[in-house]
N, C-alpha and C positions, 0 to 999 in steps of 0.2 A: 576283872570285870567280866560279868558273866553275857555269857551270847545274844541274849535279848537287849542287857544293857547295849551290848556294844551297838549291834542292830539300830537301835533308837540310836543312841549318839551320831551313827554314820548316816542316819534318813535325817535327822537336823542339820546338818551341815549341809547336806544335799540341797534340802531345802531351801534354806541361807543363801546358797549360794546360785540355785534359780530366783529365786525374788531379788538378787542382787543383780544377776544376768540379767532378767527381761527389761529393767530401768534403764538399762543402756541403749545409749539413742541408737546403735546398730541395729536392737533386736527388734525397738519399737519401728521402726524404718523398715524392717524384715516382715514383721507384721501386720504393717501398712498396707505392705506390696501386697503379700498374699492372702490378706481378709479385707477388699475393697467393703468399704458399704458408700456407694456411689449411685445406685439403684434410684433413690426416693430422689436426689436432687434433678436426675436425668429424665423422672417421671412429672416433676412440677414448674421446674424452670425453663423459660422458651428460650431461644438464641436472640440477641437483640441486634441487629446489625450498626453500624460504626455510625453517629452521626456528621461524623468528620470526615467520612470515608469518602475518595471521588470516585463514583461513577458504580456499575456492574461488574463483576467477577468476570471472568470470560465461559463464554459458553462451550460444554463438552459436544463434538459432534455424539449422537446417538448409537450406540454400537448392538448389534443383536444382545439377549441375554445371553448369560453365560449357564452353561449347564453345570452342577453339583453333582459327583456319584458321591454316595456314602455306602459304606459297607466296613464289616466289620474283618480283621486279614486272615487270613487264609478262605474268604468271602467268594469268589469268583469274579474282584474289584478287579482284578491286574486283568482279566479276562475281556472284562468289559473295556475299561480304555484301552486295550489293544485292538475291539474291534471298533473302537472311536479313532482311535489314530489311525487307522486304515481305510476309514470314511473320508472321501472327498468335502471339503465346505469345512473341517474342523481340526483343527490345534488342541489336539491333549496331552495335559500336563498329567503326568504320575506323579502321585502321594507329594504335595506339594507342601508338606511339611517334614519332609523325612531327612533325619539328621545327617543322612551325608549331601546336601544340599547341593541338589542337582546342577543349578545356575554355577557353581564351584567346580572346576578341573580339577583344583589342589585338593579339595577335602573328598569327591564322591566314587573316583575310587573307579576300576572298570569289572567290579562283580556284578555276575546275574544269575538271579536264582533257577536251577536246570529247571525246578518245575512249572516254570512261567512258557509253555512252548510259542515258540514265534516271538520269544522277544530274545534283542543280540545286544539290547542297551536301553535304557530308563528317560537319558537326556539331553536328548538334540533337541527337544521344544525348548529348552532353556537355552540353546547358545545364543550370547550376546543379550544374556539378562543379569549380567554379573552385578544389574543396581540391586538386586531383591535383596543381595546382602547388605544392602544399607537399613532394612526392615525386620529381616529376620532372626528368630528368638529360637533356640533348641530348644528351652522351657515348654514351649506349644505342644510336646509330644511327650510332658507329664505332667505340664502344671495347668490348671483351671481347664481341665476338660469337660466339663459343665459350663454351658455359657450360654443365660437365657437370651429375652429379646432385650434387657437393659442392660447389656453385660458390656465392657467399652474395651478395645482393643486397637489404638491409631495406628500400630506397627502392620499389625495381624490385615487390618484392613485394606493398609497401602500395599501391602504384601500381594494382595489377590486381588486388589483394582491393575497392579500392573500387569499382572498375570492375564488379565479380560483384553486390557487394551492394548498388549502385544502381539494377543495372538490374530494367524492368519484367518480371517472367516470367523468361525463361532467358537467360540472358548470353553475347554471340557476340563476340569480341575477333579482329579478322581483321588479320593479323599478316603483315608482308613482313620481319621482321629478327630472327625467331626461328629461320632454318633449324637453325644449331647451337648452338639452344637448348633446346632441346625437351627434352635429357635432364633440366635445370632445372625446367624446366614439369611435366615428367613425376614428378619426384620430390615438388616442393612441389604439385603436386595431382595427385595418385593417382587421382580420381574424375573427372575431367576429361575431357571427348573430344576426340581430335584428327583433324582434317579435313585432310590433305594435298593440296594443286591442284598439279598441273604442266601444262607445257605443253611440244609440239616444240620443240627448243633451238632448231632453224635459225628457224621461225618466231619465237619469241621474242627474236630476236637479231634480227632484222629492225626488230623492235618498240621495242626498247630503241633500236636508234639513230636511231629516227623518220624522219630522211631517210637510208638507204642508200646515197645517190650519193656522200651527203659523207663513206663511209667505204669505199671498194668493195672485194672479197675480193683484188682484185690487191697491195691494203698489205703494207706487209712490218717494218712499225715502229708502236708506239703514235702517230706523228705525225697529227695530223688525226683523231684516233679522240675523236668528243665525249662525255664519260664521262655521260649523265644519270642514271644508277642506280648512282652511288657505287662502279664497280668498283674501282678503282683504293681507295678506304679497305677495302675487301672484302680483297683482298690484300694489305695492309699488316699487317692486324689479325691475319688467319689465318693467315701465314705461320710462325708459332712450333707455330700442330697441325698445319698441312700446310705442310712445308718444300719442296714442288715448287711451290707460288705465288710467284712472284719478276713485279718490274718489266720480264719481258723488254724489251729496245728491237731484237730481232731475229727478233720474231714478229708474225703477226695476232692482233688483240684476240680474236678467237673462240676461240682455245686457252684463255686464263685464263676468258674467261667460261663456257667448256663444262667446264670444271675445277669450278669454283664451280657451275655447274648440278648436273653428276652429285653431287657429293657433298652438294648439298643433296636430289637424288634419292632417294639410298642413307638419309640422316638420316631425311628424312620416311617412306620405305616402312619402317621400322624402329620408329620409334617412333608412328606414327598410329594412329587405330584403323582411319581408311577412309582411301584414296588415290584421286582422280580426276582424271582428263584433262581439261584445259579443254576441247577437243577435243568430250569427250561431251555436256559440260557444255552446250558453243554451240549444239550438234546435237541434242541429244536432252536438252534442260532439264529437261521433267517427271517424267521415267525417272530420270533422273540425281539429281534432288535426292527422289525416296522413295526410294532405295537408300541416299543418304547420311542419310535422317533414320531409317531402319532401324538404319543402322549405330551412329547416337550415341543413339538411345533406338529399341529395339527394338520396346518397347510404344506406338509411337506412328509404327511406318510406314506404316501406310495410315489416320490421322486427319489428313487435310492440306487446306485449303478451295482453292480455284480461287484461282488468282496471278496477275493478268497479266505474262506476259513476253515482252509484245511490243519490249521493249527487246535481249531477247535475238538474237542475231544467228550463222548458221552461220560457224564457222572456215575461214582460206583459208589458203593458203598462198604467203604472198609470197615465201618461202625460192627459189622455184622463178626468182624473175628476179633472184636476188644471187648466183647462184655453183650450179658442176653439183652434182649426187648428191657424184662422186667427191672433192671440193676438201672437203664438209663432211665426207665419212666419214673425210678422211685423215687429220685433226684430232683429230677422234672418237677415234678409236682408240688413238691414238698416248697420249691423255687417257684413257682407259681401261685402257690395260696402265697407264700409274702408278699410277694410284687400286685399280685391281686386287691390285697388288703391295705399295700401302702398305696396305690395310687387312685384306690379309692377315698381315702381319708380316714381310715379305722372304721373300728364298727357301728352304727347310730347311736345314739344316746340313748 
């Protein structure tokens, strides 16, 4: 049998034997899960309540809103709920979907990252919320990371209703895997405020790959590119809302991740109520955080006690010894007419 024959014989059987696999009630059950189309019924159907039913639900007392950070990691997000946990009036939770699950002794473990300064631990807002594990899904930190305003999540949701109504005072939930989520957040809590942090991409890409040597701009393939912030599930997951994130194996990493920045950029200045620059944040902390507490309770931007932040530290710029202006812009750009082009809707008729 010659190579091509054989070739053909082995893509038939392959074949055979996927059209045999997907009829199994496992995969169509697999497929269920992960291609909801639940959208249009949640857009036309109203809730009817129970004719049989006796009486009213009970009433929630009213609780302040709870604040959202979003930001993308190595963002200056760990920064900011540090100087929210250090605010009198408020309960912040850290990255409250992060797989070592904080509310858990047994699973989260006592690491901390050196570069977080002024933090000795991640989880004392959770002690004595070991219910969250009756809600929560490790899935959430790589499956359906896109989640519009009809998108349904009862776990996801019970999850961070307990999280509001545990905490002491005002509830801060500082979040790295809600970029496009937010329209979710925004629907299921309308009263909410949302804090968007960004950061320079070339610096934050600096950041992400911790040692730079072992990844240098000269690359020309994801080879040797050490993934520490899950890019690589990031474009796996997105790739059905943004069809230009693909596994290239004939670019530098910095395209997909400036791809995944910008449009986590464009998400949060859209749906926030305030957006700030870690940048400011580093430089000018005390400025920076009454302008943000302006922005999510208006009546309470100049009631704010002395903070120390001397863990705060000004921003640099290490972007300046991994590669010139022109090597980052070229990228840039090139990731900017796409994103340009798709969220306008192509070109006119």
């Amino acid at each position: 049998m010659s190579l091509t024959k054989l070739r053909r014989h082995v893509r038939e059987i392959l074949l055979r034997q996927f059209l045999r696999l997907i009829k199994t009630e496992e995969v169509r059950h697999y497929l269920n899960r992960t291609l909801p189309e639940y959208g249009c019924i949640r857009q036309r159907i109203q809730f009817s309540p129970n004719p049989y039913g006796e009486g009213q639900p009970a009433s929630h007392e009213p609780r302040q809103s709870p604040v959202f950070i979003t930001g993308r990691f190595r963002s200056g997000s760990t920064l900011l709920w540090n100087i929210f946990r250090n605010l009198e009036g408020y309960t912040a939770y850290y990255e409250p979907f992060n797989e070592r699950r904080w509310f858990s002794m047994e699973q989260r473990g006592d690491y901390t990252d050196g570069t977080h300064r002024g933090v000795s631990e991640y989880w004392s807002e959770y002690t004595g919320l070991a219910e969250l594990g009756n809600y929560y899904h490790e899935d959430w930190i790589r499956h359906q990371l896109y989640m519009d305003e009809h998108a349904f999540d009862f776990d996801m949701k019970a999850y961070i209703n307990t999280l509001v109504a545990k905490a002491k005072g005002r509830a801060v939930l500082q979040f790295n895997r809600v970029d496009f989520r937010l329209g979710w957040l925004r629907s299921n809590y309308p009263e909410a405020r949302i804090v968007h942090i960004y950061r320079n991409p070339r610096d934050q890409w600096c950041s992400v790959l911790r040692d730079p040597a072992k990844y240098p701009s000269q690359a020309t393939s994801p080879e040797g590119f050490p993934d520490h912030f899950y890019l690589g599930i990031w474009v796996r997951d997105l790739c059905r809302q943004f069809p230009f994130l693909a596994p290239y194996q004939d670019r530098h990493q910095y395209y997909l991740f400036y791809c995944i920045w910008k449009l986590s950029y464009c998400f949060g200045c859209h749906y926030a109520d305030v957006s700030v620059a870690m940048e400011d944040l580093a430089n000018s902390p005390e400025s920076t955080i009454r302008s943000i507490i302006k922005a999510i309770d208006k009546s309470d931007g100049n009631q704010r006690e002395s903070v120390d932040l001397s863990f705060v530290t000004p921003a640099g710029n290490r972007w300046l010894d991994y590669a010139s202006a022109s090597w980052f812009q070229a990228i840039e750009e090139e990731c900017d007419a796409v994103i340009d082009e798709f969220l306008q809707g192509g070109p006119p008729a």
